[in-house]
VOGU-3710 file (C-alpha; in Angstrom, 3 decimals, decimal comma):
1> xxxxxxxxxx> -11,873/11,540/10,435  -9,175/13,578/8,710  -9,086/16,820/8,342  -9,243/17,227/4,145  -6,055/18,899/2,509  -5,505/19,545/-1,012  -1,966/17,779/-1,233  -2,242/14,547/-2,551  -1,133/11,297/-0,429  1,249/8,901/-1,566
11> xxxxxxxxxx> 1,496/5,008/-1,157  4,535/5,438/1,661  2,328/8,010/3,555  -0,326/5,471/3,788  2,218/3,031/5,214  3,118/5,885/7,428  -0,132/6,429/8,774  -0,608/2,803/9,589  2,746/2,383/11,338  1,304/5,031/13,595
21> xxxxxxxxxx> -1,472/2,867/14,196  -4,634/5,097/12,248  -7,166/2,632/10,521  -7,090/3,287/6,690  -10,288/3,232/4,556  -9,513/2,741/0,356  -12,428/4,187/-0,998  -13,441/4,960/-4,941  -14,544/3,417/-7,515  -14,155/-0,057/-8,918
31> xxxxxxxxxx> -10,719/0,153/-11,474  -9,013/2,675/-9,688  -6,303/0,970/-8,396  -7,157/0,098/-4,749  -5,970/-3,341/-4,932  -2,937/-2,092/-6,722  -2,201/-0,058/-4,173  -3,023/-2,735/-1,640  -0,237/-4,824/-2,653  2,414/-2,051/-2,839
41> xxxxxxxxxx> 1,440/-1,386/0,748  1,411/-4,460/1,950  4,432/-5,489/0,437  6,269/-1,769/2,030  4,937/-2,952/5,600  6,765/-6,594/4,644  9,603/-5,060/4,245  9,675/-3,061/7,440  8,979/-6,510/9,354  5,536/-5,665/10,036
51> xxxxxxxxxx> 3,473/-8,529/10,934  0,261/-8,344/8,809  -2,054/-10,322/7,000  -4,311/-9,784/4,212  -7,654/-10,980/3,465  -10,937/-10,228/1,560  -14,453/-11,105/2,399  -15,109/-13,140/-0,810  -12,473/-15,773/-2,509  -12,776/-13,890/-5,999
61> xxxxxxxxxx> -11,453/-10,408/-4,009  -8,449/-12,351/-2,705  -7,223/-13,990/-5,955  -4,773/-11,227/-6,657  -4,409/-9,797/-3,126  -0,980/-12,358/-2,563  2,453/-10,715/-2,023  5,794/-12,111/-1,692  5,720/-13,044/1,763  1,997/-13,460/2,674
71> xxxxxxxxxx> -0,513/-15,474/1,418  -3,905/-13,583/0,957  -7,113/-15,598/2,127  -10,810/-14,805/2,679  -11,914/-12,909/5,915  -13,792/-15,811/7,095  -10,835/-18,534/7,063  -8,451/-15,887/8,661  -10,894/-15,302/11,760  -12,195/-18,775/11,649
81> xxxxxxxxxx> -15,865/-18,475/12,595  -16,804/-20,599/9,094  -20,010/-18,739/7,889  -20,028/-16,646/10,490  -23,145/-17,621/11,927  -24,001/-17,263/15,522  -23,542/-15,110/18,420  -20,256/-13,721/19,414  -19,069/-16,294/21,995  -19,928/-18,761/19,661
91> xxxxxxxxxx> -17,970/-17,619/16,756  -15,345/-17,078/19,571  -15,695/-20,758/20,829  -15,354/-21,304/17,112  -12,506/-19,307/16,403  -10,767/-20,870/19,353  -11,477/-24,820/17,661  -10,296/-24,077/14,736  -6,973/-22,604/16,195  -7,125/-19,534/15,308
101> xxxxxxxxxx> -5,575/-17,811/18,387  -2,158/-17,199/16,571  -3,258/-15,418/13,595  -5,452/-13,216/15,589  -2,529/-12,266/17,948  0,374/-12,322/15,934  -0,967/-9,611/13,564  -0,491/-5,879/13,380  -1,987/-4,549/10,437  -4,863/-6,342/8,996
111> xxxxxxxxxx> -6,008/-5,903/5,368  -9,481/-6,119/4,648  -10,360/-6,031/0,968  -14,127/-5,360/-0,315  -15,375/-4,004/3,220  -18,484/-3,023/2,033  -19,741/-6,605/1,428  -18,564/-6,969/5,266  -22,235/-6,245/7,071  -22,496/-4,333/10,760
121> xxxxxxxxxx> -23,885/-6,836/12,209  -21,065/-9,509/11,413  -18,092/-6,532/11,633  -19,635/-6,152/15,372  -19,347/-9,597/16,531  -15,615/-10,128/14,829  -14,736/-7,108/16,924  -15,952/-8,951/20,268  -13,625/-11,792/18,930  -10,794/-9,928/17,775
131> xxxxxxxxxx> -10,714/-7,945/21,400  -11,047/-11,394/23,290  -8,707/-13,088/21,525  -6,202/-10,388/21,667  -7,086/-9,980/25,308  -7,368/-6,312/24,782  -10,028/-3,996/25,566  -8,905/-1,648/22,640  -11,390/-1,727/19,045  -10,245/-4,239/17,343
141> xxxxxxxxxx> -8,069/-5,785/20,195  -5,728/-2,945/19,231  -5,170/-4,318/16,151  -4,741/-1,608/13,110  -6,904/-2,363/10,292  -6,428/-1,169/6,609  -9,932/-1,605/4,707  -10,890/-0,962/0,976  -13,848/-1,243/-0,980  -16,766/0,685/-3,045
151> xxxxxxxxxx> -20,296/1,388/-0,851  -21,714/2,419/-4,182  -21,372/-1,050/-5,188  -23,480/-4,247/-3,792  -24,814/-4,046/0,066  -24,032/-6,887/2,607  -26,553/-10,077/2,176  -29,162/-9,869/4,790  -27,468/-7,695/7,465  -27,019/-3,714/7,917
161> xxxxxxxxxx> -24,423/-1,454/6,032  -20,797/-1,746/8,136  -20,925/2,058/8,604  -23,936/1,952/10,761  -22,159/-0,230/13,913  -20,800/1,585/16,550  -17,906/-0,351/15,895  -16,881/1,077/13,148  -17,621/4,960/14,137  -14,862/3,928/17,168
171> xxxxxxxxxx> -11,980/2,697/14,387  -11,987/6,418/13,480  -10,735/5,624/9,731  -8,721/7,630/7,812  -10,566/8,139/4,459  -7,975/7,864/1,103  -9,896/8,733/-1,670  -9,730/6,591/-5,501  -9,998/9,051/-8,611  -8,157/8,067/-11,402
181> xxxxxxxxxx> -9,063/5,389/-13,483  -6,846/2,502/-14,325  -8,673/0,035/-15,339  -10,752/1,233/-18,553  -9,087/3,152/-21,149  -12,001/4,440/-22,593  -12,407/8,022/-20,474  -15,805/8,809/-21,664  -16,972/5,285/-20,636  -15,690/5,891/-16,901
191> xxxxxxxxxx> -17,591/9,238/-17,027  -20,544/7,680/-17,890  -20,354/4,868/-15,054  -19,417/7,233/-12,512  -22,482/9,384/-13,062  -24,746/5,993/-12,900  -22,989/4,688/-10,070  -24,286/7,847/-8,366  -27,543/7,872/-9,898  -27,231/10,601/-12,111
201> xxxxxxxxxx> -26,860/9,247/-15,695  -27,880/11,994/-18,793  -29,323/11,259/-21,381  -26,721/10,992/-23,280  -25,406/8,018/-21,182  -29,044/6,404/-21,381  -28,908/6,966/-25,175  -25,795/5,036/-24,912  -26,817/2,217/-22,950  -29,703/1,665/-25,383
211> xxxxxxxxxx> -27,419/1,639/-28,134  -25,542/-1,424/-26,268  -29,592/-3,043/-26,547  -29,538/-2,316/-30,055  -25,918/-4,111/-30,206  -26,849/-7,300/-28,329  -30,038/-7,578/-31,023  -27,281/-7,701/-33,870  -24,862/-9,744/-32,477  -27,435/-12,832/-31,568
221> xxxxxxxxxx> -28,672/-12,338/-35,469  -25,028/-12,699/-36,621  -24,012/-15,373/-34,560  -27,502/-17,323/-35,438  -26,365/-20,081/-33,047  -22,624/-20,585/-34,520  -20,690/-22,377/-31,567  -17,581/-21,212/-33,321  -18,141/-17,977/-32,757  -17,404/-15,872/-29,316
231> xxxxxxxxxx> -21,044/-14,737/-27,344  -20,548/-12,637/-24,362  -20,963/-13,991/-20,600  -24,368/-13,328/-19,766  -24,931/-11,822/-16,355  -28,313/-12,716/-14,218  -29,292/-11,035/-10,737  -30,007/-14,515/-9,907  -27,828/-18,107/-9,523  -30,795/-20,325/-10,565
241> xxxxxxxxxx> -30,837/-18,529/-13,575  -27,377/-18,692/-14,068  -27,235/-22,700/-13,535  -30,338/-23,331/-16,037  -28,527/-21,270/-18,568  -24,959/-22,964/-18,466  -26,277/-26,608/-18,142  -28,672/-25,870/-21,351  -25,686/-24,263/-23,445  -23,488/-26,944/-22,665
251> xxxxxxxxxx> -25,932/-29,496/-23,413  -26,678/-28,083/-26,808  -22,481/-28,568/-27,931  -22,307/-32,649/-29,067  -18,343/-32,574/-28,546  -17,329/-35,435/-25,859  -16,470/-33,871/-22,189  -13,101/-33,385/-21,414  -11,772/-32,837/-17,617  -8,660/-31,419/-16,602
261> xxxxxxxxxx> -6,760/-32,577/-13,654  -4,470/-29,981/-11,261  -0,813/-31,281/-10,762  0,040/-30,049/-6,656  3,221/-29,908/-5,393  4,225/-29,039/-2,037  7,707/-27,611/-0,122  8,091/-26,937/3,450  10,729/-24,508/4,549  10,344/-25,202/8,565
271> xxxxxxxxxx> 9,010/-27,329/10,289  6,457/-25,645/11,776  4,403/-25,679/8,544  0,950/-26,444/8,361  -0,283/-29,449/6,786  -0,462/-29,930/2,179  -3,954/-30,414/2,863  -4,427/-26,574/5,072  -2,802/-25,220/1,492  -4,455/-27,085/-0,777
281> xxxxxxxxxx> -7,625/-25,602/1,025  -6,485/-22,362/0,375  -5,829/-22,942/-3,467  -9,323/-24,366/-3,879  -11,104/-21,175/-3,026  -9,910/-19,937/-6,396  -8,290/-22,485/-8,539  -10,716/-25,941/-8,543  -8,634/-29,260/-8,456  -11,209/-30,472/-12,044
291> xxxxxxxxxx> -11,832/-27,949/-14,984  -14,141/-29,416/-17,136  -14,265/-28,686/-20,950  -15,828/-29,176/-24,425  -15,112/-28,277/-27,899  -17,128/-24,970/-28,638  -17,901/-23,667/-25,260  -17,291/-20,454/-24,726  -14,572/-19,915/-21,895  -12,677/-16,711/-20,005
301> xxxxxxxxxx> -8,870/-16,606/-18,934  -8,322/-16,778/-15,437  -4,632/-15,308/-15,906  -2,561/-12,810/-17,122  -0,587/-15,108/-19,484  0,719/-12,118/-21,891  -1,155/-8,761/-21,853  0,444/-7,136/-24,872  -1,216/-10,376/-26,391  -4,721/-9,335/-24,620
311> xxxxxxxxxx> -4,287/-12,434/-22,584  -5,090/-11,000/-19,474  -7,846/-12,060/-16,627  -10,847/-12,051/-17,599  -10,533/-12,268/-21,833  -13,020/-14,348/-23,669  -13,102/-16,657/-25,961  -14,249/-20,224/-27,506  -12,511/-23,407/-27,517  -12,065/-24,913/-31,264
321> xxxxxxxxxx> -9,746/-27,720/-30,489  -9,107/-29,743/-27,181  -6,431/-32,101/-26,404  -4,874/-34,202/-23,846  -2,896/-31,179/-22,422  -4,106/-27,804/-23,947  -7,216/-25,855/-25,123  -7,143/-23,388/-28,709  -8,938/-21,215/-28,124  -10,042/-18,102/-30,315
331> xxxxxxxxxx> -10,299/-14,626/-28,416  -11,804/-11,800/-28,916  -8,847/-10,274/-30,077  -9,259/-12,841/-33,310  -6,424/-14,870/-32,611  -6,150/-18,354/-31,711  -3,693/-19,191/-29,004  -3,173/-22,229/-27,504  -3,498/-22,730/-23,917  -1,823/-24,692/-21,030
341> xxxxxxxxxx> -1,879/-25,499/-17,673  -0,573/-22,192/-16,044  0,981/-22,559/-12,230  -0,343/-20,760/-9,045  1,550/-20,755/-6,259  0,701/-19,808/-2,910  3,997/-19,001/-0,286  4,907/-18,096/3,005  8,226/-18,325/5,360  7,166/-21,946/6,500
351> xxxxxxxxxx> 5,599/-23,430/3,069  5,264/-23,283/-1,061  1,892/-24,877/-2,555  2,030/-25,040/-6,365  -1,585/-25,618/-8,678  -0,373/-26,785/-12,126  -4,142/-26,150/-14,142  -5,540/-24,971/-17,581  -6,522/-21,166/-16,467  -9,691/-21,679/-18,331
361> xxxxxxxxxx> -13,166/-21,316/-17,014  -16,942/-21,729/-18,557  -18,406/-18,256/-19,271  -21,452/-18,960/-20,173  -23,144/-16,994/-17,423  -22,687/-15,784/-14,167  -24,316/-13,705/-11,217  -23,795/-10,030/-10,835  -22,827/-10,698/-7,564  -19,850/-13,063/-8,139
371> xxxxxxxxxx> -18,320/-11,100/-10,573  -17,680/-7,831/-8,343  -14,251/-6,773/-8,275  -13,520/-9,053/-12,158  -13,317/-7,466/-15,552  -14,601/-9,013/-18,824  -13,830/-7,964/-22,445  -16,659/-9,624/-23,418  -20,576/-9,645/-21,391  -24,307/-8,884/-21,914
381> xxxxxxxxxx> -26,474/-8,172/-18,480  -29,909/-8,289/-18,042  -30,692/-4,804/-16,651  -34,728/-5,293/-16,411  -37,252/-6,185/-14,136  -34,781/-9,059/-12,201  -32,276/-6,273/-11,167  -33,288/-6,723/-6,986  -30,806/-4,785/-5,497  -29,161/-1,643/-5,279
391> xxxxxxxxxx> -25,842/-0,762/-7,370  -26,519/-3,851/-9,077  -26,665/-2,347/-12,624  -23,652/-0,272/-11,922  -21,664/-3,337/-10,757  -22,991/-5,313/-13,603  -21,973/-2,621/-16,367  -18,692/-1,686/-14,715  -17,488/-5,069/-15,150  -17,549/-4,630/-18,939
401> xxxxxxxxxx> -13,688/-2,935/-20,049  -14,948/-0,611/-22,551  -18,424/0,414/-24,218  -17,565/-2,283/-27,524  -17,366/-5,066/-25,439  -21,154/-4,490/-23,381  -24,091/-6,038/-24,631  -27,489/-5,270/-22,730  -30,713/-7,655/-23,070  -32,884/-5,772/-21,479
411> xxxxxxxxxx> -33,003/-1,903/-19,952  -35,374/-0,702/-17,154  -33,852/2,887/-16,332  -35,810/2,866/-13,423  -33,727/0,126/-12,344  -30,529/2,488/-12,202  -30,463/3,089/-7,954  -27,693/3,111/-5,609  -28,723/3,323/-1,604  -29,236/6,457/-0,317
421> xxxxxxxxxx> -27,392/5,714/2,894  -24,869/4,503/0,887  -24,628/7,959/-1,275  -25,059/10,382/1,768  -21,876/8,356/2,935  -19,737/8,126/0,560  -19,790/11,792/-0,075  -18,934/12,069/3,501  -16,218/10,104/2,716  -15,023/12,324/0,014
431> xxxxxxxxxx> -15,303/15,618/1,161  -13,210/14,494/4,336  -10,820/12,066/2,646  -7,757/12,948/0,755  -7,162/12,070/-2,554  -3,904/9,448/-3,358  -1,556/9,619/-5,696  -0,349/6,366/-7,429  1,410/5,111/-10,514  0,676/2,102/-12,270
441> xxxxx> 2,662/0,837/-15,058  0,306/-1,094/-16,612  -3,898/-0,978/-17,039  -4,708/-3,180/-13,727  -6,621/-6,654/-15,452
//
């Protein structure tokens, strides 16, 4: 690891260090700009011709991971072992069918985005494939990785924490330490989260949180069942819960369904370009091909359409009127805008794939664990007896963008944990990482 220094790194001494060939660890908090400052490095090593590629072990993660010049794309479709399931020659075997030879060898630097949801067990068999694919004996196949992410957050699902393979211990990682919030504006809110993401919340901040229970109470007694009116997204540990509770509140809204069709259109630059339908694949990790819609159900932006507006990703609001082509919708802001189909394109040297689709999405409810790495304006969380898993409550509260816009149901303090493995190595990280410096112009959505 490297030696800690009080001089503060910047984004082209990052660039530096991977050009050298040192594995790079982003670590901090969620909303301090480490997928901001993935981008800028990325988009540095794309201009010095390095061959890289950048990926993130859920779709969510890789949304707004894209540069000019490189498509971003889960882990999973990158290495392409599918689920991952299996033993190492078979998710080599695998890897091999699906073609995935090229990738593997014509990449330098490879960006790995929310590595703590990436589990030891899984990281160790990828290596296996990355050094037999490479044909190179080296960790990694020699390849240099840059990885990012927050172990205070969620754990991998059913395997080991990454940091306890041997793998990892031999990528020797350079630690680069996330300080400075970007994300929330309100400072004493970030104070308070970063004391409960490390389990050690005052009682001030648990005065504060109960005060949020206190809020929720009101604001179901003022809305009294209103469609009309904006409710937050309610957050469950748990998907069944989060199924039963969208299909009863749209059920309850007597407005006709409406569905919303994607326009695609493709260009290839070469001919060597893969096929619409590899694209199109792509695009449907994040944007869906249908969106459907009523009158009165509450919705959240999926794109920053104009942020001086407060149209950014992740606002709420309800639809009051639906049309052929567009949604009005009124935000939590209290304006009404009207919304249309908004474009994502996805672009590399060989191909363009365009998504022409109404960036609006139901946000009724969700799990805790599909909303890591988003921000809403606009959520309640159950924080009670269902909270399963460690971090969980500090995911689920720091996806709220300031103290006014989080609503809790239900508070069990005791239910405030982070893993101690994960602690005990993340201030390892700190005290022999070095802090970054970076500038953003804007709050990161």
């Amino acid at each position: 690891m490297a030696e800690k220094r009080e001089s503060k790194l910047s984004v082209s001494d990052v660039v530096d260090l991977l050009k050298d060939g040192k594995n790079v660890l982003f670590v901090g908090a969620g909303g301090c700009g480490k997928s901001f400052a993935l981008r800028e490095v990325a988009s540095l090593l794309l201009a010095d011709e390095k061959k890289i590629a950048i990926t993130a072990t859920t779709g969510i993660a890789s949304l707004n991971l894209s540069v000019s010049g490189c498509i971003a794309t889960t882990f999973h479709r990158f290495a392409g072992i599918e689920t991952g399931q299996g033993d190492p020659q078979e998710l080599y075997a695998l890897a091999q069918k699906k073609n995935s030879m090229k990738k593997w060898r014509g990449t330098e630097i490879l960006i790995i985005d929310e590595i703590s949801m990436f589990g030891a067990e899984l990281f160790t068999k990828v290596e296996y494939v990355a050094r037999t694919m490479r044909g190179n004996d080296r960790p990694f196949g020699g390849m240099t990785i840059l990885a990012s992410g927050d172990f205070l957050q969620l754990s991998p699902v059913k395997d080991r924490w990454i940091f306890e393979c041997e793998v990892w211990e031999a990528m020797d990682f350079v630690p680069v330490v996330f300080t400075t919030p970007v994300r929330f504006t309100d400072k004493s809110y970030y104070d308070t989260l970063m004391r409960i993401r490390c389990v050690s919340p005052t009682e001030e901040d648990i005065q504060l949180l109960n005060a949020r229970v206190s809020a929720y109470d009101q604001l179901m007694k003022d809305n009294n069942g209103d469609w009309s009116k904006i409710r937050p997204t309610v957050l469950y540990s748990k998907k069944i819960d989060v199924s039963t509770y969208n299909d009863n509140e749209m059920s309850k809204l007597e407005f006709p369904k409406k569905t919303f069709n994607a326009i695609d259109s493709f260009m290839v630059f070469q001919n060597e370009a893969k096929s619409e339908k590899y694209y199109s694949r792509l695009m449907d990790e994040n944007v869906p091909e249908t969106v459907v819609l009523k009158k009165g159900a509450q919705v959240v932006l999926k794109a920053n359409l104009n942020t001086d507006e407060k149209l950014a990703n992740g606002s709420r609001g309800v639809i009051i009127e639906i049309g052929v082509d567009f949604c009005d919708v009124k935000f939590v802001s209290g304006k009404t805008h009207r919304i249309t189909n908004y474009v994502w394109e996805i672009k590399d040297k060989d191909a363009k794939f365009s998504r022409s689709q109404i960036p609006l999405r139901l946000a009724y409810s969700s799990t805790i664990h599909s909303v890591q790495g988003c921000t809403l304006d606009c959520v309640v969380m159950d924080l009670g007896p269902s909270v399963f898993s460690p971090g969980q409550a500090y995911v689920a509260l720091s996806r709220a963008r300031s103290i006014e816009s989080l609503y809790i149901s239900d508070l069990a303090v005791k239910k405030i944990t982070a893993s101690k493995k994960a602690l005990r190595y993340n201030e390892y990280l700190v005290k022999n990482g070095r802090e970054i410096n970076i500038v953003v112009d804007k709050v990161e959505k």
